[in-house]
N, C-alpha and C positions, 0 to 999 in steps of 0.2 A: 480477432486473433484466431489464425486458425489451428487447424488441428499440427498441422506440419510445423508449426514453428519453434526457430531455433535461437535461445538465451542466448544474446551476444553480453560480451565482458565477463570478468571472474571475481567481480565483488561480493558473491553473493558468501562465499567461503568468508571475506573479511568482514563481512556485516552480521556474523558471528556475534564478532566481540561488541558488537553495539547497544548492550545490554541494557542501558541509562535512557538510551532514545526510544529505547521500544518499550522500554516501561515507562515513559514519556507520554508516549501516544497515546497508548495502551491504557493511561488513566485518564485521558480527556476520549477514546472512543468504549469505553468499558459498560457504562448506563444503555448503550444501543446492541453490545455484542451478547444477544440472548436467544434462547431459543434455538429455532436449527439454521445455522450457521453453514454459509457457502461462502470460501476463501478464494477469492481465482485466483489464479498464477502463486500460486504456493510455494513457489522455487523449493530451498531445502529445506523448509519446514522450519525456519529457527521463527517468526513472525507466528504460528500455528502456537509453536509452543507458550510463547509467551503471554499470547492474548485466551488461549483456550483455558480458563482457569475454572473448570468445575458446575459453572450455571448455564451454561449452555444446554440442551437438550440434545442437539447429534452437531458433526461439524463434516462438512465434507470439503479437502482440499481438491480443487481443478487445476492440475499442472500439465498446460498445452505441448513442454517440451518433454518429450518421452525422455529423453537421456537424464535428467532429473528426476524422473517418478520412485528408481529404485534408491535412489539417497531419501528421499523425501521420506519413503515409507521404514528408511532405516533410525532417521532421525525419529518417528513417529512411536516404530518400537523402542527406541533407546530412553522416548519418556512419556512412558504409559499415562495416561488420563481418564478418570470416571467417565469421561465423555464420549459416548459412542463416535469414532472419527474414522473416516475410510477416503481411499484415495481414488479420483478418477482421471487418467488420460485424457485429457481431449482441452476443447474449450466451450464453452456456454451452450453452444451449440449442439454440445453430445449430452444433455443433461435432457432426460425422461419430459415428456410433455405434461403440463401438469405437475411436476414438482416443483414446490413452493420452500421458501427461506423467512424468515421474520431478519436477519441481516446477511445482507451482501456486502463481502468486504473485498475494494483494489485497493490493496499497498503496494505502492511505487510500483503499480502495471500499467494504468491506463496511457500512460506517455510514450508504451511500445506499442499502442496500434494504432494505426492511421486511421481508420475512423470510427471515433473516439465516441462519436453519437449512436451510429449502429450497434456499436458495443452495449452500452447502456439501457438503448431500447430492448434491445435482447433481454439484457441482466432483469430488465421491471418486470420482464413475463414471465419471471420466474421469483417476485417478490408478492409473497403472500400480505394481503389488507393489514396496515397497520406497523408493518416493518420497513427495516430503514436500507438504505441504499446509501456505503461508507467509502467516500475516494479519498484517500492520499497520493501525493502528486509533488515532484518536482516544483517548485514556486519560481515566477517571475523570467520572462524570456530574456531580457537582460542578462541571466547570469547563465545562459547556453553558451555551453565552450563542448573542447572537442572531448570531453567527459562524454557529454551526454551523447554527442555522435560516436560514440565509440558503446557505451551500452546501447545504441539502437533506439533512442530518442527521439520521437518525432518533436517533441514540444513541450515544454516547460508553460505551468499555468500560473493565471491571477482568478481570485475568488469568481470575478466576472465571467472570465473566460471558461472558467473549469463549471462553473453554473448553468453557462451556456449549453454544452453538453447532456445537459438531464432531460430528460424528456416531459414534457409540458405537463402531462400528468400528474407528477409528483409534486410534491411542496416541501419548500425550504426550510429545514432545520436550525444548522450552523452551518457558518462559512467563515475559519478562521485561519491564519498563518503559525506557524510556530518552529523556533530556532531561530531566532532575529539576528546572534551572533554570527551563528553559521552561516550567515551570507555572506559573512567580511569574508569567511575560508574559503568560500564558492568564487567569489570576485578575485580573490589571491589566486586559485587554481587557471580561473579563465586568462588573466593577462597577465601570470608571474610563471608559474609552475608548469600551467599549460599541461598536466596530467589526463592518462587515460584512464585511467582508474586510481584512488589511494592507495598506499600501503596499508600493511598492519599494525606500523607504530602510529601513522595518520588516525586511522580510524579509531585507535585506543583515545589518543591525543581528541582530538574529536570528542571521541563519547564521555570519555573523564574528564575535561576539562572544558570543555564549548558549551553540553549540554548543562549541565548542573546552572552555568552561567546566565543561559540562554531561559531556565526557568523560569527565574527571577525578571528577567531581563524581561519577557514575552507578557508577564504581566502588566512591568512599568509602560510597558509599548501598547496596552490593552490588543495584542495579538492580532497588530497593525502590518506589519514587515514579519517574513522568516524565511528560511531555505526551504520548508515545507508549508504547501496548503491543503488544508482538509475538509470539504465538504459532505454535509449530510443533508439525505433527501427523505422522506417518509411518502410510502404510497397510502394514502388516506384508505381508513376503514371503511 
């Protein structure tokens, strides 16, 4: 991802209201987000706010698209946190040599760069002994519609594939799916709706009524199928 790049689609304003899913995630990746935390691609902050909750040590958001940086640092002021958190331009690349993270977190970023591996090897040289390395990701290439080309999508992953990715270094944590429901809405989008992004009754719909569903649902499924997959890597102490 480089430093020039530029957010395509305008879901990030809608993924606002997503309140349920990101405290969704946010309780199954909560145990790894400690310490001093680097978020890349931090679009407008609402993903910062949610996960930043107090035990962290410092946080720093990486937002590659400059045109985002001043929303980012407004949402940041708009909700103050214990947590020392500061904002930087750029991509992994503009990050001091030698600065180290105990978590590295991409939510729903790593499917905007084409290669997906150089990204990550980057990301480890800046994961301190013992910390984790945290991807969410788009699930299952099957459900690629013109969504995903329309937010600038390379690819849609399976636990396989997005494992594939990590650099041989590290070791396996968890690799799980979640939102099993929300795949029927993805499948409905791809050959019914054919949408390039939700609205904001969608995404309400969605967060109030799929996810609560999809909780339950993801356990009966032992977190087999979902619209999202998350893997976690540890670089050994």
């Amino acid at each position: 991802m480089s430093s020039d790049f530029k957010y395509q689609g305008t879901e990030l304003e809608n993924a606002a209201h997503a309140v349920n899913w990101k405290a969704y995630f946010g309780s199954r990746l909560a145990p790894y987000i400690t310490g001093r935390v680097l978020e890349v691609g931090a679009g407008l902050g609402g993903t910062t706010i949610r996960l930043r909750d107090g035990r962290q040590k410092s946080w720093l958001c990486l937002e590659p698209d400059a045109s985002l940086v001043t929303a980012l640092e407004g949402t940041l002021r708009d909700n103050p946190s214990p947590v020392p958190t500061r904002v930087l331009a750029g991509d992994v690349g503009s990050l001091a040599a030698g600065e180290e993270f105990e978590c590295i977190l991409y939510i729903d970023v790593l499917e905007h760069i084409e290669d997906d591996k150089a990204e990550l090897l980057r990301a480890t040289r800046h994961l301190a002994p013992g910390g984790h390395l945290v991807v969410l990701c788009p699930a299952f290439q099957i459900l690629f519609s013109e969504m995903d080309h329309a937010l600038g999508h390379f690819r849609r992953y399976t636990k396989s594939t997005l494992a594939a990715a990590f650099p041989p270094s590290l070791q396996p944590v968890e690799l799980f799916y979640l939102d099993s429901l929300g795949m029927i809405a993805s499948l409905a989008n791809k050959f019914f709706l054919r949408q390039n992004a939700p609205n904001e009754g969608q995404v309400k719909f969605w967060d109030g009524t799929i996810i609560p569903i999809s909780r339950v649902l993801d356990r009966v499924l032992f977190h087999t199928i979902g619209r999202s997959v998350i893997v976690i890597y540890r670089r050994p102490s």
